[in-house]
N, C-alpha and C positions, 0 to 999 in steps of 0.2 A: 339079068338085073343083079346087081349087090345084095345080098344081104342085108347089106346096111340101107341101102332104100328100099326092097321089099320092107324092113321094121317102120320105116319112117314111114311108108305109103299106107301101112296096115293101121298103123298108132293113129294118123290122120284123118282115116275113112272111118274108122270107129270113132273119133273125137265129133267128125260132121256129122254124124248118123244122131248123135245127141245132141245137135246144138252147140257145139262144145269148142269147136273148133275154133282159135281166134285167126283175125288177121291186120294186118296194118292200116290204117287209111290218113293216107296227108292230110294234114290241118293246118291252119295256114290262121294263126292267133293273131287276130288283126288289132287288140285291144286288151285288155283284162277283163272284156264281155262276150264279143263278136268273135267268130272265129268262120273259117271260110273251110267247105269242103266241097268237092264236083261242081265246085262253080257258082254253089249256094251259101248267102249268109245265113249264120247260126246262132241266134243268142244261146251262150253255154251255162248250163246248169253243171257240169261235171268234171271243172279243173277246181284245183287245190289251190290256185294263185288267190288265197281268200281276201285280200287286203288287194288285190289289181296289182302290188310291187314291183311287176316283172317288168311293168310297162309306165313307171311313175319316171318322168324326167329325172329327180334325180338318182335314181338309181342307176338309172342307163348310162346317166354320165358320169360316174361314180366307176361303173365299169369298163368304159372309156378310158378315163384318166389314168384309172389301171393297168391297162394294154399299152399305154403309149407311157408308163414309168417305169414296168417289168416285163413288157413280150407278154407274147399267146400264151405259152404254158410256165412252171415250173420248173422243167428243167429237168427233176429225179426227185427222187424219194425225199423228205425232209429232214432223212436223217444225215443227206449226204451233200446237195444244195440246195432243196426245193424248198430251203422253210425261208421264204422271203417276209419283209417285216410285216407285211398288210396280215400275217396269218397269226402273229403274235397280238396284234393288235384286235381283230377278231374273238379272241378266245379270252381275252379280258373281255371285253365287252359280252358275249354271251355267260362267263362267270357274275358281272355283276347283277345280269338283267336276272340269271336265276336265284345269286342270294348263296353261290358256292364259292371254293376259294380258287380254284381252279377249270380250264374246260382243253379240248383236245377237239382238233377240227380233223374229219375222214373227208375220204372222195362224195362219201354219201352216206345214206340212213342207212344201206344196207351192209355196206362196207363197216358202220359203226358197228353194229349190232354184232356181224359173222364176223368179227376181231376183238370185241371188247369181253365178249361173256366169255369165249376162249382163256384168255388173258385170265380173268378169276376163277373159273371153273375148269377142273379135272375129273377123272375116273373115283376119285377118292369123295367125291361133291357130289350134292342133291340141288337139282333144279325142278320146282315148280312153276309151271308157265299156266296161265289162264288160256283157257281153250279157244278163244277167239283171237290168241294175241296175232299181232300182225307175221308175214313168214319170215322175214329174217330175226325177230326173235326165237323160233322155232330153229333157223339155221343155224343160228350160233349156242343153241343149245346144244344139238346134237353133233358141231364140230367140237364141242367140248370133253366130249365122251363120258361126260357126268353121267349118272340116275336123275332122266328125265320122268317125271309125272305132269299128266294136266289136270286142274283141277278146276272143276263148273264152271262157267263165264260168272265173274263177278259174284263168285256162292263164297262168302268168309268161313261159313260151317262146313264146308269140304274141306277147304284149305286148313281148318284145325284138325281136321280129323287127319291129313295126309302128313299134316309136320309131328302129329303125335303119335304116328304109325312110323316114320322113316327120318328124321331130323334125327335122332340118337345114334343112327349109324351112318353119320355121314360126317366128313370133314369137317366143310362149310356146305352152308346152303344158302340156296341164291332162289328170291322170286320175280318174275320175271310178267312184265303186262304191259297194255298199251296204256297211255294216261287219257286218251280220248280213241274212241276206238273208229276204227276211218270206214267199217264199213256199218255200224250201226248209229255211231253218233255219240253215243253214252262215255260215260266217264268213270273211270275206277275208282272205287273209295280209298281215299289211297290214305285217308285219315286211318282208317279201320288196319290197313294192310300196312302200313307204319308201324302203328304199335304193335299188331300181331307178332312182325316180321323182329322185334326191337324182344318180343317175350321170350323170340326162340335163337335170337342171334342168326337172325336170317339177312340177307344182305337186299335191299327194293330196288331194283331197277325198274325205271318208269320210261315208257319211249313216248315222247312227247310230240312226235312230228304234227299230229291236229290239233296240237293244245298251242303252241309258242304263236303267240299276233294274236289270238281272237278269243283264249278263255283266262280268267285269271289278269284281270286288265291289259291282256298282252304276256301279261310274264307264264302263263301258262299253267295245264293243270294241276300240279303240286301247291302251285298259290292259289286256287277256287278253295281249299282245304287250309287253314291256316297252323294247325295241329300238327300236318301231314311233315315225317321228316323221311326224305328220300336221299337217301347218298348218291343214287346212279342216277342222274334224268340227263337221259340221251333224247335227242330229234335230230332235226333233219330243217334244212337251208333252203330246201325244193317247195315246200309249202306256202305260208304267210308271208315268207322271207321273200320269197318269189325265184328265187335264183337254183343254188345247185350248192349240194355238199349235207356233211354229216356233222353230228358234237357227242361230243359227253363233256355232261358238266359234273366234277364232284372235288373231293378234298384232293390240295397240292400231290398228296403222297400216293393215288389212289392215281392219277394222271402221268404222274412220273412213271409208273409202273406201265401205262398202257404205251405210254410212247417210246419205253423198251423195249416189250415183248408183245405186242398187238401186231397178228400179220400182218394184217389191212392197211394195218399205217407204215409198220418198217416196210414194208415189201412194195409198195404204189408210190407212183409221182404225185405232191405234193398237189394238193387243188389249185387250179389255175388264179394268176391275181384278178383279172376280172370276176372271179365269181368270189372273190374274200371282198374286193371294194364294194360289189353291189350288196355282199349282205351286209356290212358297215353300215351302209348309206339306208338299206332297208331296218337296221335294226336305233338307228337314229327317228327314223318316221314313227317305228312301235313307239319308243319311249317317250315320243313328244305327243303324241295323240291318242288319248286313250278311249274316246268317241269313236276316232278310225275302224280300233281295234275291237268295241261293239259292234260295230254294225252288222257283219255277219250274223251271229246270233241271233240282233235283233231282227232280220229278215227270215230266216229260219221260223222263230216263233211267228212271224206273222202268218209264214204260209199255215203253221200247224195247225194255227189259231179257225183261219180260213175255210179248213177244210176237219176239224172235230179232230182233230190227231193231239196224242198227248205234246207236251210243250217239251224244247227239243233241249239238251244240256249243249249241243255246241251246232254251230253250221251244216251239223252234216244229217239229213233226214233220208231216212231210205223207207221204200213205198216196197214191201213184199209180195211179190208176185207168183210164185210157186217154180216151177219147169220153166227151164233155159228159155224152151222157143215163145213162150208167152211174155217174158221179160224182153228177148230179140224185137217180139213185135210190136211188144209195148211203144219200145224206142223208136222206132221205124216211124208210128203213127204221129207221134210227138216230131220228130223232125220234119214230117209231112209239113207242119206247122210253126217250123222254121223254130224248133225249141231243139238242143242236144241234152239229151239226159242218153249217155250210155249203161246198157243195160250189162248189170255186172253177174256175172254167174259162175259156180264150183269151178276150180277149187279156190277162186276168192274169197266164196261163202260155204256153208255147208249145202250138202245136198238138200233140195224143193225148198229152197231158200235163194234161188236167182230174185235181180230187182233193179228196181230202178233205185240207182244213190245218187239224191238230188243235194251239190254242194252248194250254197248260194255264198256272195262274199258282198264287202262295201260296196260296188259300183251297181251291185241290181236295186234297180229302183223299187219303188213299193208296187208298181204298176206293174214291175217285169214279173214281179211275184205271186200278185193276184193274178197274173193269165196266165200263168204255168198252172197254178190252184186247178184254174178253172180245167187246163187242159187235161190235166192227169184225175180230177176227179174220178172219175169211173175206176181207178186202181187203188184211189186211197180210199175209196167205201170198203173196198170187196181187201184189201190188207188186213191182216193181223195185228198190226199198229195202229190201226182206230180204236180210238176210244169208246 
C-alpha cells in the first residue's frame, strides 16, 4: 500500500471510530420541501433554499432564457471574456438591494471570502474574526498572512480589549463575522461592532449568506440594525437566492480594487449565465414581497414558541445534543418518520456541541412545523437552548 492511502485509511478509521466520518448520499429535491432519498420521501428541515427560489417557475425560467442567450458556461475568467452582461446587471441590483454603491459577483460564498479578505489584508494587518464565524472567513484570513486573533462569539468587551492590546501595531485592521450565523441562528450586533470598528479605524466585514431574503425585510442583516454602518457585506447566491455564486457589496473604489487583485475572481471562469438570470429573477421576488421574505422567521418562532425555546432572531434553530453519535441517531429516528433534519457535527461546531440544525423556510406550513415540534421534542427538553 502507498503511503498515501495507508494516511487516507488511518485519518478515516479514526474519523468513524468517533462518529465523525462524513459520507455522500443522493438527494433527489423534488420541490423546495420534499426531497427523495433510498426510495423514500422526506419533508426537509435542513436546506438553505429558505424562500423555495430554486424551484419557483420563474426562476427556472429565468435560467433558461439564459442558457439559450449565453451557452452553459462563461467561457474564462471575467477579466478576459466571461463578464457577460447578465453579470453587470446582477451586481447593480445586489448594490441597490443592500444600500452600497457598488457589488463584485465570485463563483461562490467561499470563493468570495478566500479572495476578498486577501485582497485587503497583509502580514503588516490585524484580523479579528469572531470565534464562530463561518470557515471561509477563517480561510481567507489566514491566506492573508495577517495577525490573526479570535475574539469570544459575539462578546463586544473582548473585542475591546483585543483592538486595545494589538490595533496600535498593525497597519490596518479588519473584523471579520458572520451577520447571521448558520449554525446557531443568532445575529451579530453589528450596530455595536460598527461603531467599535469606526473608534479604531477598523475595517467590518459582514458575511451575510443567512441574512439576504429573510432578515432585514429581505435586505438582510446589516438592515435589522439601522445605525449599523458596514462597508464589506459579503453573501452568497446558494441560500434565499436559491441558485449558486458569491457577492461583495461595498464602495465603487473598494470593488475596483477586488476585481484587480482578488485571486478568486482574476484566476476562475466567470459564473455561469444561468446562475446570474436566476438570481436576477430571484432577487426581483425578494424585492416585491416582503411577506415572502417573513415567513421563514415566522415559522422558526412558531416552532420555538411550541416547544419553550427562546424565540429565534432568523430561520435557523439548532436543538444541542451533545456527542456526534447521539446527534447521528437523533437524525436517524426523525427520518424514521419521514422528517430530514441532518445531524451536523465538529468541525462544523465545536466539540460536545454536535445537533440537529433545523432550517425551516416559506413553503413549511404551520402544520409541517408543529409535527417536527412534536417529533424532536425529547431533544429540545434535554438541550441547552431551552428556556
Amino acid at each position: 500500500m502507498l503511503s498515501l492511502d495507508a494516511f487516507a485509511e488511518a485519518k478515516l478509521a479514526d474519523l468513524g471510530a468517533r462518529s465523525l466520518r462524513r459520507t455522500l448520499t443522493a438527494t433527489h429535491r423534488l420541490d423546495g420541501l420534499w426531497v427523495e432519498r433510498g426510495g423514500r420521501r422526506l419533508l426537509s428541515f435542513s436546506c438553505n433554499d429558505y424562500l423555495n427560489l430554486s424551484h419557483h417557475p420563474a426562476v427556472k425560467s429565468a435560467a433558461i432564457t439564459a442558457v439559450e442567450a449565453y451557452g452553459v458556461g462563461a467561457g474564462a475568467s471575467r477579466l478576459v471574456t466571461g463578464d457577460h452582461p447578465l453579470l453587470g446587471e446582477l451586481e447593480a441590483r445586489l448594490a441597490r438591494l443592500k444600500g452600497t454603491e457598488a457589488a463584485c459577483v465570485f463563483g461562490s460564498g467561499y470563493l468570495t471570502n478566500s479572495g476578498v479578505i486577501p485582497t485587503l489584508a497583509s502580514p503588516e494587518d490585524l484580523i479579528l474574526i469572531d470565534a464562530l464565524a463561518h470557515a471561509c472567513l477563517w480561510s481567507g484570513a489566514k491566506l492573508s498572512g495577517a495577525k490573526v486573533l479570535s475574539f469570544r462569539h459575539n462578546d463586544i468587551a473582548h473585542l475591546v480589549e483585543l483592538l486595545g492590546q494589538h490595533r496600535a501595531g498593525a497597519r490596518h485592521a479588519l473584523v471579520a463575522t458572520d451577520g447571521v450565523f448558520s449554525m446557531d441562528g443568532d445575529l451579530a450586533p453589528l450596530d455595536r461592532l460598527s461603531a467599535l470598528c469606526e473608534a479604531h479605524d477598523a475595517w467590518l466585514l459582514s458575511d451575510d449568506a443567512h441574512g439576504l431574503g429573510v432578515v432585514g425585510s429581505g435586505r438582510g442583516s446589516t438592515h435589522v440594525f439601522p445605525d449599523a454602518r458596514v462597508p464589506l457585506q459579503m453573501g452568497t447566491l446558494s441560500k434565499a437566492v436559491g441558485g449558486y455564486g458569491g457577492y461583495l457589496c461595498a464602495s465603487r473604489t473598494v470593488i475596483d480594487l477586488v476585481k484587480t487583485r482578488a485571486r478568486s475572481f482574476v484566476f476562475t471562469t466567470g459564473l455561469p449565465p444561468a446562475s446570474a438570470g436566476a438570481a436576477i429573477a430571484a432577487l426581483d421576488l425578494i424585492e416585491a414581497d416582503r411577506d415572502l421574505c417573513a415567513q421563514p422567521l415566522a415559522r422558526a418562532r412558531l416552532f420555538a414558541a411550541a416547544l419553550g425555546l427562546p424565540q429565534p432572531q432568523s430561520p435557523i434553530v439548532p436543538l444541542i445534543v451533545g456527542a456526534p453519535e447521539a446527534a447521528l441517531e437523533a437524525s436517524a429516528r426523525l427520518e424514521a418518520q419521514s422528517l430530514l433534519v441532518v445531524a451536523i457535527r465538529p468541525p462544523s461546531v465545536p466539540a460536545g456541541t454536535a445537533r440537529l440544525r433545523i432550517a425551516f423556510t416559506a413553503g413549511h406550513s404551520e402544520a409541517d412545523v408543529l409535527r417536527l415540534a412534536e417529533a424532536v421534542r425529547p431533544w429540545a427538553d434535554a438541550s441547552p437552548k431551552a428556556a
